[in-house]
Every structure is written in C-alpha cells, then in structure tokens.
SERO-4910 file (N, C-alpha, C, O; in steps of 0.05 Angstrom, whole numbers):
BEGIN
 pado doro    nc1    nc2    nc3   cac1   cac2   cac3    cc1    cc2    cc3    oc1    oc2    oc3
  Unk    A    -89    467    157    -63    460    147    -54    434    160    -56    436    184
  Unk    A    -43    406    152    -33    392    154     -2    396    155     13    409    141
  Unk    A      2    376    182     23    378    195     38    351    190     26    329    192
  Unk    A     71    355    183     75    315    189     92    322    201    105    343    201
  Unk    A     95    300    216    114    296    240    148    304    231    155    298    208
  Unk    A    156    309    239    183    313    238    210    290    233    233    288    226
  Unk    A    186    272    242    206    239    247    206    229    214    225    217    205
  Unk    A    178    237    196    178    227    171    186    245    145    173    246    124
  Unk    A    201    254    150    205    276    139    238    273    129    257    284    139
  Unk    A    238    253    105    255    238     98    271    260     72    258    276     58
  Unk    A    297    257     71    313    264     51    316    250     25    315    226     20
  Unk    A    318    266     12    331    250    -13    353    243    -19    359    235    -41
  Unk    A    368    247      2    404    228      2    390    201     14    394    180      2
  Unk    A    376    202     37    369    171     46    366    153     24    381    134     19
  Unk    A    339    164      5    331    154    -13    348    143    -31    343    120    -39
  Unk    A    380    161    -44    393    157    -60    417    132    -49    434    125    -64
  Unk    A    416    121    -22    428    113    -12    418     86    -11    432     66    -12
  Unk    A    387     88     -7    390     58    -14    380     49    -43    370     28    -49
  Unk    A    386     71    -62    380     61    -96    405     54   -103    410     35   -118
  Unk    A    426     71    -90    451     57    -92    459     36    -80    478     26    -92
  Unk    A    452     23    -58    460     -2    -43    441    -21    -62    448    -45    -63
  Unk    A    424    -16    -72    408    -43    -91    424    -46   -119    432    -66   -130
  Unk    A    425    -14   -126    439    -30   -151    471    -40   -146    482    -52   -164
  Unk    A    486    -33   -121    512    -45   -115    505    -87   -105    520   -106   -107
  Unk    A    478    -86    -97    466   -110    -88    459   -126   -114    459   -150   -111
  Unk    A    454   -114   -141    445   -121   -161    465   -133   -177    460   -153   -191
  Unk    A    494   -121   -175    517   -141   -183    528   -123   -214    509   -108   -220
  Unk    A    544   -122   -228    545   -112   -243    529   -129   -270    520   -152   -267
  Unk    A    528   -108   -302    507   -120   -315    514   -141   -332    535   -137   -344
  Unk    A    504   -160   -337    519   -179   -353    503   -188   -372    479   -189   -368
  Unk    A    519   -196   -403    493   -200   -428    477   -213   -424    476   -224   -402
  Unk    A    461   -217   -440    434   -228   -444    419   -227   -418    394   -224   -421
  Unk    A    430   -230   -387    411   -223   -372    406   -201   -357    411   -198   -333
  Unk    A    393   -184   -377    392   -158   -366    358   -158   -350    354   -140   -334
  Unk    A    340   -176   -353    313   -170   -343    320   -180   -329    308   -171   -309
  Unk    A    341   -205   -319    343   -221   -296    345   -207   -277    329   -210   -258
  Unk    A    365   -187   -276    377   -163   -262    356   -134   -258    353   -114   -244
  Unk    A    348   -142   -274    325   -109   -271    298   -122   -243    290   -108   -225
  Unk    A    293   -144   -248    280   -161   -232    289   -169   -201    274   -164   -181
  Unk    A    310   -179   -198    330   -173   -180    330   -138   -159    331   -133   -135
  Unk    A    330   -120   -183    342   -102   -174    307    -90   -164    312    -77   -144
  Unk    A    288    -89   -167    263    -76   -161    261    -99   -135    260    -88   -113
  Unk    A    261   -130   -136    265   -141   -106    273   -127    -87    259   -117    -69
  Unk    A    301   -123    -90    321   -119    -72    311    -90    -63    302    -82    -41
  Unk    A    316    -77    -86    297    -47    -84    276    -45    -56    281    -31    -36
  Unk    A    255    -60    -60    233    -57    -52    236    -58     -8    230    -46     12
  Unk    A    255    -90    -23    266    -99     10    280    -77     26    277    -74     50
  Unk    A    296    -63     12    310    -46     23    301    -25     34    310    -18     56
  Unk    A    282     -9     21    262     15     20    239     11     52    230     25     69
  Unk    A    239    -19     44    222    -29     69    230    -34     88    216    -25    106
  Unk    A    254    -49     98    268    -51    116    274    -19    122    265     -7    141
  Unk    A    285    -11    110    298     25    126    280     43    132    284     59    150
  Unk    A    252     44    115    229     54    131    217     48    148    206     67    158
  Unk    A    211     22    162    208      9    183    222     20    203    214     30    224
  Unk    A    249     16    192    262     15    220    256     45    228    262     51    251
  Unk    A    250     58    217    252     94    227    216     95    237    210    113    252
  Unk    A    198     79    230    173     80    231    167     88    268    185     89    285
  Unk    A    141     92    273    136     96    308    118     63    294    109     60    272
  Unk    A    119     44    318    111     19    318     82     23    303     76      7    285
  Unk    A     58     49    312     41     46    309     27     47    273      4     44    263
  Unk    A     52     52    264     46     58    230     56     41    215     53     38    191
  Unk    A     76     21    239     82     -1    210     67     -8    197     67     -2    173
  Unk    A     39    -28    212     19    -43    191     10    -25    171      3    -38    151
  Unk    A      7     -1    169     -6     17    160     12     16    137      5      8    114
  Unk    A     35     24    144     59     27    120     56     -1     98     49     -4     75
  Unk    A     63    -13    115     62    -56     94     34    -54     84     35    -57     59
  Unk    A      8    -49     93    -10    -53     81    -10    -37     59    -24    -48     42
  Unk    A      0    -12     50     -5      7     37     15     -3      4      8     -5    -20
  Unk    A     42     -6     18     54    -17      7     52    -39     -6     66    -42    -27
  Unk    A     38    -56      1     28    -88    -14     11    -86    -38     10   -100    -58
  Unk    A     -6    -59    -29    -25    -52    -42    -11    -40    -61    -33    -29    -67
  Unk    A     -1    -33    -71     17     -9    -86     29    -34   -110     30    -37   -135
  Unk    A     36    -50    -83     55    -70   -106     36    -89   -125     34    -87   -149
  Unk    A     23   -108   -106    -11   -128   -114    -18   -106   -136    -16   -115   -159
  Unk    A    -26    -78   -134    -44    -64   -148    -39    -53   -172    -46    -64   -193
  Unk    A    -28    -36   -172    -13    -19   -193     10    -34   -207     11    -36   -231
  Unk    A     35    -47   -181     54    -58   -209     37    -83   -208     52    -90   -227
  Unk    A     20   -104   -205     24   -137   -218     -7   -130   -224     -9   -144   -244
  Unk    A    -22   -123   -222    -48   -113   -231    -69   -136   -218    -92   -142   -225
  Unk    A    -56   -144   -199    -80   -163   -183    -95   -156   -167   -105   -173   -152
  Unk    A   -101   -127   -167   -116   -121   -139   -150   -111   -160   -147    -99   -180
  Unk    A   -176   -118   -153   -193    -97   -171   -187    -64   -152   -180    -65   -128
  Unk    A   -189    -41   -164   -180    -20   -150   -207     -9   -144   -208     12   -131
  Unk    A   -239    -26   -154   -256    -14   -137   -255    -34   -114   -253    -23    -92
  Unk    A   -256    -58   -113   -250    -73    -88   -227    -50    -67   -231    -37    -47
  Unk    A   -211    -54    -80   -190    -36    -54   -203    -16    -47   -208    -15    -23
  Unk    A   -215     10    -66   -224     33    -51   -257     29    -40   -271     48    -35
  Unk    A   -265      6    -38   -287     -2    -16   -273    -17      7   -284    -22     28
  Unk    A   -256    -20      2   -237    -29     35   -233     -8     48   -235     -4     72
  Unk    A   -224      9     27   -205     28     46   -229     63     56   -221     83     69
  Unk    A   -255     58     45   -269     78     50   -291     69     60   -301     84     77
  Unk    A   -307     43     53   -328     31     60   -352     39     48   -349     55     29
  Unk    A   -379     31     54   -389     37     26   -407     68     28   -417     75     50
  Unk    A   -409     85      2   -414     99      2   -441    110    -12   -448    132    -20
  Unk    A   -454     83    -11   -480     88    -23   -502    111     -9   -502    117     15
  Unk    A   -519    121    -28   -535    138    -11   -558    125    -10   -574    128      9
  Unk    A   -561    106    -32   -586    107    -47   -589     72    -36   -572     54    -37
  Unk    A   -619     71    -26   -625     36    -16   -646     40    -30   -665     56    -27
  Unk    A   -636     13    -58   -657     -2    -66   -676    -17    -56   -696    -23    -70
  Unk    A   -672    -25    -34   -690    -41    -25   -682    -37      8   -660    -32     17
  Unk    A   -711    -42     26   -712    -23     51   -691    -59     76   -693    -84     73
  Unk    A   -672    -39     98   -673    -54    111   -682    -74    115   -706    -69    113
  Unk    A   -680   -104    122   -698   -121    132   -702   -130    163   -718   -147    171
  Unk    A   -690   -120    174   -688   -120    209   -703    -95    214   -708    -96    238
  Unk    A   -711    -77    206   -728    -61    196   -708    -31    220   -685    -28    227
  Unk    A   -728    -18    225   -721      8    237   -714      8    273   -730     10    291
  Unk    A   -687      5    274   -680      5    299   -669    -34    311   -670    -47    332
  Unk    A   -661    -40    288   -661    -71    280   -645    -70    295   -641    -52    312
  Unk    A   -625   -102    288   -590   -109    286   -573    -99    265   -550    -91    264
  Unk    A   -591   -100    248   -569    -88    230   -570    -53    226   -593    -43    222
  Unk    A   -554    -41    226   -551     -9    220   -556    -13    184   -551    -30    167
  Unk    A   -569     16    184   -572     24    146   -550     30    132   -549     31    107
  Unk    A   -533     33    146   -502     33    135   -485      8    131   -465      5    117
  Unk    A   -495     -6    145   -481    -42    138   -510    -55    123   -510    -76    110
  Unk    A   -531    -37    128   -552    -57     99   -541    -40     73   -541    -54     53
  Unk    A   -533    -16     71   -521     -9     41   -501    -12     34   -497    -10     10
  Unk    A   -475    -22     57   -447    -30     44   -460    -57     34   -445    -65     16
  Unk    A   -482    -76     35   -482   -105     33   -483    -98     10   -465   -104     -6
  Unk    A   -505    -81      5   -525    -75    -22   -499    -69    -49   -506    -64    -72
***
C-alpha cells in the first residue's frame, strides 16, 4: 500500500481558491476578446497553481514538481514534446533484445545496458 505524506495532501477549497484568484486576475470579460482572456487566464492559472504548490513543496521535490509540470505543459497542452522521447527519459531504455553484440566486448567500459539504451 502506498503512503503520501500528509504535507501533500491538498484540498479542494485550496484548489478553488486559486481558480478563483485567476479568474478575479483575469479581469472581467469583454467583447471580441474573449481568447485574449482565456489565454491570460490558463497563464495566470498555471503561475498561480505553481507558485502555491511550491511554496508548500519539502525543497527536495520542487525540481521534480517543475520538471513534471513543463512536461505536462511542452507535452500534452502545446504538443512539442515526442512522448516516446519523454518516456525514454523518464524510464531509460528498455530493450531486451541486442541486435548487434557490445563492442568493448564482455566486462568492457561500456555496460550492456548503456550498449542497448544507444541501440
């Protein structure tokens, strides 16, 4: 059974608190620029979400948090990430199978696990 810490173990009033401080940040809606404002409002969104999870974060998970998050954003919303590129970052490689044998040969520099992530 997985356990989470007690520290991350966030509400959904927090949450609603800062969807309400973005869209009070967002300004009320005015014609024709409504994407201006929806654009605006996922910024501000995002900043806000990040700043207040941070600040509650233990130092050792920020990077973890921003990296995850970048990825989220790069990936899924703007579609710039390849998502097999990311999940060979984020797992490394999982080949079983070597086409072709080591070349530092058996007990080399290089390990069979960094000759099959190359591969």
């Amino acid at each position: 059974m997985m356990s989470v810490d007690p520290m991350y173990q966030y509400s959904l009033k927090f949450f609603k608190m800062i969807y309400q401080r973005a869209l009070t940040n967002a300004g009320p809606p005015a014609s024709g620029k409504r994407n201006e404002r929806k654009l605006f409002f996922i910024k501000e969104f995002t900043k806000l979400l990040y700043e207040n999870i941070c600040r509650s974060l233990f130092e050792k998970d920020k990077l973890l948090f921003s990296m995850l998050m970048c990825l989220m954003i790069m990936g899924e919303e703007e579609g710039r990430l390849d998502q097999k590129e990311v999940r060979f970052m984020m797992t490394g490689g999982t080949s079983v199978d070597m086409p072709k044998p080591n070349p530092t040969g058996e007990g080399g520099w290089m390990t069979d696990k960094i000759w099959a992530s190359i591969l």
